[in-house]
C-alpha positions as CSV (number, residue, x, y, z in Angstrom):
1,X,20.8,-87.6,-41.7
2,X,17.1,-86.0,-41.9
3,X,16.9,-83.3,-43.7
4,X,15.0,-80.3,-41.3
5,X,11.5,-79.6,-41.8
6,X,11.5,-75.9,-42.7
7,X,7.6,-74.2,-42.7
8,X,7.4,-70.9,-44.5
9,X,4.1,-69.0,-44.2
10,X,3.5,-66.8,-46.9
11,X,0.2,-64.5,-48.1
12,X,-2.2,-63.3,-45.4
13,X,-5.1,-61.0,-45.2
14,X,-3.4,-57.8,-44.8
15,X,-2.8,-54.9,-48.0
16,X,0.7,-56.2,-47.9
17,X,-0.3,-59.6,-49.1
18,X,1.9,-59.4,-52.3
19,X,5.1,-57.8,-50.5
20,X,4.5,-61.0,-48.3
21,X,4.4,-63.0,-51.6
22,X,7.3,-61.3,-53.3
23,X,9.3,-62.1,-50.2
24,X,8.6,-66.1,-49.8
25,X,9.4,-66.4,-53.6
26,X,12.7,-65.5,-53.0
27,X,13.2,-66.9,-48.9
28,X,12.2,-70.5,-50.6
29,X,14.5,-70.0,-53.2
30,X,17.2,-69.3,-51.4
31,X,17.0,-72.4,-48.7
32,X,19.6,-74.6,-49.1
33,X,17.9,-77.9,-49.9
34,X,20.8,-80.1,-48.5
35,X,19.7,-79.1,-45.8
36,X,16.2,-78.1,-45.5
37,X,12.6,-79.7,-46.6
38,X,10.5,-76.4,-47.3
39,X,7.0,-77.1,-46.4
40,X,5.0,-74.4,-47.9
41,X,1.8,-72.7,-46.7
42,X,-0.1,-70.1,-47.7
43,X,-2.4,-67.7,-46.6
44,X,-5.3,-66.3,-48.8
45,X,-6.7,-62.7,-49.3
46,X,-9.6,-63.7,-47.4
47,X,-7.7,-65.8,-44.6
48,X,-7.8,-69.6,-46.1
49,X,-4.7,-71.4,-44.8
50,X,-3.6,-73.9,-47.6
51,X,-0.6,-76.5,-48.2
52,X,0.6,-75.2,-51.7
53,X,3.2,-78.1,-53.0
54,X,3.6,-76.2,-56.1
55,X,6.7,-74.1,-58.1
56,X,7.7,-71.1,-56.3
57,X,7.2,-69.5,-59.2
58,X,3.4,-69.3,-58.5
59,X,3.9,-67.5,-55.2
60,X,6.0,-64.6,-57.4
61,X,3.1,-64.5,-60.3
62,X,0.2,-64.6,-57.5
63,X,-1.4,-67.8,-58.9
64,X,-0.3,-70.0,-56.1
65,X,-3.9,-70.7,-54.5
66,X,-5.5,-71.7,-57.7
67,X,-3.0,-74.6,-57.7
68,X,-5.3,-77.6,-57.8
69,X,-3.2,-79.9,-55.4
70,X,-3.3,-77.0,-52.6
71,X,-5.3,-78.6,-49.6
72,X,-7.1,-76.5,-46.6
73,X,-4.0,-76.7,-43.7
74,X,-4.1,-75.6,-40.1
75,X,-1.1,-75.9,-37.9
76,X,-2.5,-77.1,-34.6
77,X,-2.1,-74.9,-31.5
78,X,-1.4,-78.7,-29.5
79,X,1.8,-78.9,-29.4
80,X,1.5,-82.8,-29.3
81,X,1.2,-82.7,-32.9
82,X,3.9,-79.9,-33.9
83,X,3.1,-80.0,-37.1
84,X,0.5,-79.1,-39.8
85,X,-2.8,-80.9,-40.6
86,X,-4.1,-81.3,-43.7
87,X,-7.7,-82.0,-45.0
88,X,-8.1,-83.4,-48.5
89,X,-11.3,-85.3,-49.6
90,X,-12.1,-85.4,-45.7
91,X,-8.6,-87.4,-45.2
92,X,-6.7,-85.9,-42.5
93,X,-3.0,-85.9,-42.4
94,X,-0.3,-84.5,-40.3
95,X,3.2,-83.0,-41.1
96,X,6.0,-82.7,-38.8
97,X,7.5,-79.1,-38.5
98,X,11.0,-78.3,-37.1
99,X,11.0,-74.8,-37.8
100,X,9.1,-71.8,-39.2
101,X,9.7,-68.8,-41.1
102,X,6.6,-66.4,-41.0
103,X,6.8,-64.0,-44.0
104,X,3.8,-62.1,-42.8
105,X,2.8,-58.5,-42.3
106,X,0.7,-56.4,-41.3
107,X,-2.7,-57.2,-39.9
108,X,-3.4,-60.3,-38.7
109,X,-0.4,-61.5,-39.7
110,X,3.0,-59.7,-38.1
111,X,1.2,-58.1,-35.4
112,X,1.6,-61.1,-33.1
113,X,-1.3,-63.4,-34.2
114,X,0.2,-65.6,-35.5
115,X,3.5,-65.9,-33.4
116,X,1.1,-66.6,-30.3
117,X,-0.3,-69.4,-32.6
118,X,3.0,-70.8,-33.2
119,X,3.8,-70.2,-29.5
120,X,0.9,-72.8,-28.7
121,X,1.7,-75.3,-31.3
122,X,5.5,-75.5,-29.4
123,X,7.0,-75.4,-32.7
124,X,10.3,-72.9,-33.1
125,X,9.6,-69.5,-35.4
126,X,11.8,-67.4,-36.6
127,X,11.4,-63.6,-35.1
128,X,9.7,-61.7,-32.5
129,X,7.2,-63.4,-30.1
130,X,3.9,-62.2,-29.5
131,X,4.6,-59.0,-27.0
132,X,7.4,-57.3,-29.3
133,X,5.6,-58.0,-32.4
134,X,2.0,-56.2,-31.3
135,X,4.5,-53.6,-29.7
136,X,6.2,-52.9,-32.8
137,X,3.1,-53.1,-35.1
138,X,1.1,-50.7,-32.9
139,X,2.9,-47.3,-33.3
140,X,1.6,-45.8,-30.3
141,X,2.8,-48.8,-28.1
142,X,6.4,-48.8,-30.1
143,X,6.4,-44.9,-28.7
144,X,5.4,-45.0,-25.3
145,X,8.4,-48.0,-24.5
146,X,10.5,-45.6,-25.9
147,X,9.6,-42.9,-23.8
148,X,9.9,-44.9,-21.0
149,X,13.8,-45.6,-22.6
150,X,14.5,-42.1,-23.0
151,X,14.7,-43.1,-26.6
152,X,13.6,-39.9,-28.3
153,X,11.3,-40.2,-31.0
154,X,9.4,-36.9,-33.1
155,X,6.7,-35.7,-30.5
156,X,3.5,-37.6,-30.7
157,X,-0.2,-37.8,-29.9
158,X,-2.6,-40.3,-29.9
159,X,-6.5,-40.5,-30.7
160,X,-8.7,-43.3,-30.1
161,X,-11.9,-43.4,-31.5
162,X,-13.7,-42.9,-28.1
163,X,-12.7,-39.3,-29.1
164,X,-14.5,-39.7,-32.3
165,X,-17.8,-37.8,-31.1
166,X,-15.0,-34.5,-30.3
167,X,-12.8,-35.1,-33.0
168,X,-12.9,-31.6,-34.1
169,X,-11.6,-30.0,-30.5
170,X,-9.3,-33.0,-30.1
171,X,-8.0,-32.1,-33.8
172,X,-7.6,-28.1,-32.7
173,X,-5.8,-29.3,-29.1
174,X,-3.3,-31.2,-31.0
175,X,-1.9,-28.3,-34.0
176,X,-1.9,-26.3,-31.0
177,X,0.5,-28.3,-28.8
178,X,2.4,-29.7,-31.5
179,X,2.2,-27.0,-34.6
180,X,1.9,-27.6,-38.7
181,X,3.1,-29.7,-40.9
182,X,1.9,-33.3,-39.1
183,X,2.2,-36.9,-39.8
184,X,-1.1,-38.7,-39.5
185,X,-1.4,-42.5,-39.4
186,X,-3.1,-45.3,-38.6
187,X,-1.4,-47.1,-35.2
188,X,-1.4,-50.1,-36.8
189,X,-0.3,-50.7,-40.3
190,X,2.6,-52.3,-42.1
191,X,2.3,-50.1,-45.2
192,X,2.1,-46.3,-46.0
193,X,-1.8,-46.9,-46.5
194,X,-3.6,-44.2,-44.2
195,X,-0.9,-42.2,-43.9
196,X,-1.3,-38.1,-44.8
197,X,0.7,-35.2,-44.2
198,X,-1.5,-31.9,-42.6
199,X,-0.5,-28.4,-43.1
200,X,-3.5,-27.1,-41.9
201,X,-6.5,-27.6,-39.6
202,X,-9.0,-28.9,-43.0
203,X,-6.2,-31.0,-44.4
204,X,-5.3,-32.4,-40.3
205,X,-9.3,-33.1,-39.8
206,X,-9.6,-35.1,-43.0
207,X,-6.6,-37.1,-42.8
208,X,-7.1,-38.4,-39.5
209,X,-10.4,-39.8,-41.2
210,X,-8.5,-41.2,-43.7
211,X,-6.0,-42.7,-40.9
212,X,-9.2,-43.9,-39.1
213,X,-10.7,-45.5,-41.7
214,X,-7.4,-48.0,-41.9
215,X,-7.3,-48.7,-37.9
216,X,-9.4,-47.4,-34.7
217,X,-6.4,-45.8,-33.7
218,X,-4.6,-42.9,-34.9
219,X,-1.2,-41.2,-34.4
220,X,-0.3,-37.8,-35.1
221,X,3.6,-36.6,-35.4
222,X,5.2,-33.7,-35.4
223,X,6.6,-33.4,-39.0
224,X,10.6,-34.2,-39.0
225,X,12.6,-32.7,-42.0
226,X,15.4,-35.2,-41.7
227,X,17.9,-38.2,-43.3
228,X,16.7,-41.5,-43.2
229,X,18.6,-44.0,-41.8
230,X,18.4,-47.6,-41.6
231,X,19.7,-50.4,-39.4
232,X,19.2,-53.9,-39.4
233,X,19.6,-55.8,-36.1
234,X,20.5,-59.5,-35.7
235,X,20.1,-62.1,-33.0
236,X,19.2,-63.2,-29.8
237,X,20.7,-62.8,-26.2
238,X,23.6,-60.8,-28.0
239,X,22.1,-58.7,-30.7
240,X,24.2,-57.5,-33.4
241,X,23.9,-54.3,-35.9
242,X,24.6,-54.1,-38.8
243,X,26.3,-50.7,-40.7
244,X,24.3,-47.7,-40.8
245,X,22.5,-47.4,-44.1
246,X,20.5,-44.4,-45.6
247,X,18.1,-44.1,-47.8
248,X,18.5,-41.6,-50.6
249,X,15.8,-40.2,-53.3
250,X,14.7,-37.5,-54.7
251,X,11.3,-37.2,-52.8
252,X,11.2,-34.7,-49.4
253,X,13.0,-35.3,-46.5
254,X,10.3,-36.8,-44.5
255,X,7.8,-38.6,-47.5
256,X,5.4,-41.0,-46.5
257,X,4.6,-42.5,-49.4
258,X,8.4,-43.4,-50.2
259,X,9.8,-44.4,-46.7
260,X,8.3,-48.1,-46.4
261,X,10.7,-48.9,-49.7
262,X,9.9,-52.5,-50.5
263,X,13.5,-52.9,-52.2
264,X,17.2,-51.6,-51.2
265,X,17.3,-49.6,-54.9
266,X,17.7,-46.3,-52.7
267,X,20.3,-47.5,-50.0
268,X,23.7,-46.6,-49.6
269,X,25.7,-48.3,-47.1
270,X,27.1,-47.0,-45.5
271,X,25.6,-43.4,-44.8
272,X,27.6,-40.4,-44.9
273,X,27.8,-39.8,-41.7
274,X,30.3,-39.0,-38.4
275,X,31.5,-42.2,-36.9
276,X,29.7,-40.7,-33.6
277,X,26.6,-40.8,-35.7
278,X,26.9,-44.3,-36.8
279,X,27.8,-45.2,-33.1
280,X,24.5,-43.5,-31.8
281,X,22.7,-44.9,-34.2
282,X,23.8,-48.5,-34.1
283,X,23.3,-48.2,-29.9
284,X,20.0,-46.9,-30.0
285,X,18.7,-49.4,-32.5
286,X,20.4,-52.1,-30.4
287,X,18.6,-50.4,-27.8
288,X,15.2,-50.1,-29.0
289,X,15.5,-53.9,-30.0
290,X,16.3,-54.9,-26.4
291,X,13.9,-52.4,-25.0
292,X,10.6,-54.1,-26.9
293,X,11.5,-57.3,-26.4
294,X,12.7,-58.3,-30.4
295,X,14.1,-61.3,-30.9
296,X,16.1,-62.8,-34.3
297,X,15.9,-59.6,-36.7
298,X,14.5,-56.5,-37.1
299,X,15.1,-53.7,-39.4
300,X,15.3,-50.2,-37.5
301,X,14.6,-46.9,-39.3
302,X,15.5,-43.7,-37.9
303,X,16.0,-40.4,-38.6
304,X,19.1,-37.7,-38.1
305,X,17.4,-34.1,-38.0
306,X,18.5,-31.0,-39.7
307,X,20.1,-29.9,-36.1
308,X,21.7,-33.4,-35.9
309,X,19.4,-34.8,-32.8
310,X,18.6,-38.7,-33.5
311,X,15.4,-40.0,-33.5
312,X,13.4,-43.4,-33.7
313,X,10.8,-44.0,-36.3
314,X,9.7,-46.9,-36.6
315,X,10.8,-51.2,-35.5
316,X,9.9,-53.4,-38.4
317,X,9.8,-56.9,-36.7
318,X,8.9,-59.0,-40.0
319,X,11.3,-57.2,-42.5
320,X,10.9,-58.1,-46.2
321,X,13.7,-60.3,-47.1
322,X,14.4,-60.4,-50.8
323,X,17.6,-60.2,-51.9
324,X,17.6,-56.6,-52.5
325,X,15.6,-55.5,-49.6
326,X,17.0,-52.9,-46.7
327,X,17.0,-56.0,-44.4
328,X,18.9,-58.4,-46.7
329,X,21.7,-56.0,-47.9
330,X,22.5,-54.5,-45.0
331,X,23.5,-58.2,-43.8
332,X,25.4,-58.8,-46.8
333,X,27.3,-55.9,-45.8
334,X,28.3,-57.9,-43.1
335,X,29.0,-60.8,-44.7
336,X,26.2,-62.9,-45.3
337,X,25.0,-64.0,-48.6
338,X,21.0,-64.0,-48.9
339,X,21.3,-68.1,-48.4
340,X,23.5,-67.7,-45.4
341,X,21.1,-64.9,-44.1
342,X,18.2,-67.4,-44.3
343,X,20.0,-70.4,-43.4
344,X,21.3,-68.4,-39.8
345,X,17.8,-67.1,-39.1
346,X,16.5,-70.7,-39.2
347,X,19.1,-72.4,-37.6
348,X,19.2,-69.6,-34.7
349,X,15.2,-69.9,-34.1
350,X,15.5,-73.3,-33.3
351,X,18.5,-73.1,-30.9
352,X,16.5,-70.2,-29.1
353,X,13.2,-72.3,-29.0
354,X,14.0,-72.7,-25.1
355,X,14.8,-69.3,-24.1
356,X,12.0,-67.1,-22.0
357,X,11.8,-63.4,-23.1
């Protein structure tokens, strides 16, 4: 029998190129080669796609794109060809994909560009289509579905840089509806860069120029002192949760330069919380999956508040998947081994490729 042709998509132009790297090292490793051909491709710092036929330990180290056998690669949006094309010494050739695993974040990258890409080739991916994955990248999108779900998230505001020229009233309008400490970030960012916390009107105006100078959007929470909890939601037409997991350190209750943990050191699973807790918690991540249109995984982080009220923070629709991330042990509390994990999400994305969402 043929083996599957499995496509994983690795790098990218975003800060969280090497997270993306760290991950594929892993995935690729973990691929059960009875089973699978792994066609590797990866995306530069500056947005070169290349073929990279090399050892996976290149992609860990970071050296991958100076292998001299990688070749320029596009995957073409026809989907007569479903496949990759490769240019080498103006010789084109073409590579049949069954499958692909996109291991990209952030800009560029997870935000939906390149799932509508795969979405014209015809080829099955693994993960969100276009819609849920801009929804979930953009922050201010993410909150405004769950409004409209009467999912509660912390209170919110939004400024877009047509309100540059006033940012100084629209600065003062927004302590004075919301109060101090707030969270200011960039709408759209897969990593903690941007992202200040404001006690007062100086440090509020200067770090919604630091957010803006990461995206031209910014939004502004009200600070939540609260646990961090974590969930990581599986599937398709039936989505399943996983246990609630939380996230324990010794850094304040709402840090943003320690939330996005790129590995599961901090995690305890499950958290110590009421069963009603878990139960709210696994039901509104479930939720908040169905609501924004997710598809195949998602990790869900939320927060339980002093006065015990649940909120939503964030829907990560490309989670990192090395063995130790949030993701990855959270399913292997349910009883999926890291090659199992993979192995599902592949085999799932292609007998989804027909359904409509």
């Amino acid at each position: 029998m043929a083996k599957i042709k499995a496509a994983v998509i690795f790098g990218g132009t975003a800060r969280e190129h090497q997270l993306s790297l760290a991950s594929a090292a892993e995935v690729i490793s973990s691929i059960p080669r009875n089973k699978y051909e792994v066609i590797c491709i990866g995306v530069t710092r500056k947005g070169r796609w290349l073929y990279f036929p090399g050892d996976v330990e290149d992609i860990a180290n970071g050296t991958w794109d100076q292998d001299p056998d990688c070749t320029s690669a596009i995957i073409s949006p026809d989907p007569l060809h479903r496949g990759l094309i490769t240019i080498e010494n103006g010789e084109i050739s073409l590579r049949k994909i069954d499958v692909v695993l996109p291991l990209l974040v952030g800009k560029r990258s997870g935000d939906g560009t390149v799932q509508g890409l795969l979405d014209l080739s015809g080829i099955p991916y693994v993960g969100s289509g276009v819609l849920a994955s801009a929804s979930c990248a953009d922050k201010s999108h993410t909150h405004m579905v769950m409004d409209d779900y009467d999912i509660k998230t912390a209170e919110w505001r939004v400024i877009t840089q047509r309100e540059i020229n006033r940012i100084n009233e629209r600065c003062v309008e927004i302590a004075d509806e919301l109060g101090f400490p707030l969270v200011v970030k960039p709408a759209n960012s897969g990593s903690n860069a941007g992202v200040s916390i404001a006690d007062n009107a100086e440090q509020f105006l200067t770090a919604v120029k630091v957010a803006f100078s990461n995206d031209n959007k910014v939004i502004v929470e009200k600070y939540v002192r609260a646990r961090k909890l974590e969930a990581a939601v599986f599937g398709y037409e039936s989505p399943v949760c996983s246990a609630i997991g939380e996230i324990k350190n010794s850094f304040a209750p709402y840090d943003p330069n320690n939330f996005n943990v790129s590995t599961g050191d901090d995690l305890i699973i499950p958290a110590d919380i009421s069963r009603e807790e878990a139960e709210k918690a696994s039901q509104t991540a479930v939720k908040a999956f169905k609501a924004l249109g997710c598809r195949g995984l998602a990790r869900v982080d939320l927060f339980l508040t002093e006065d015990g009220e649940l909120l939503l923070n964030k829907i990560g629709t490309t989670p990192g998947l090395r063995r130790n991330s949030v993701f990855s042990r959270l399913m292997e509390d349910l009883g999926l081994s890291h090659e199992e994990l993979i192995d599902k999400l592949l085999e799932q994305a292609m007998d989804n490729a027909d359904r409509t969402y």
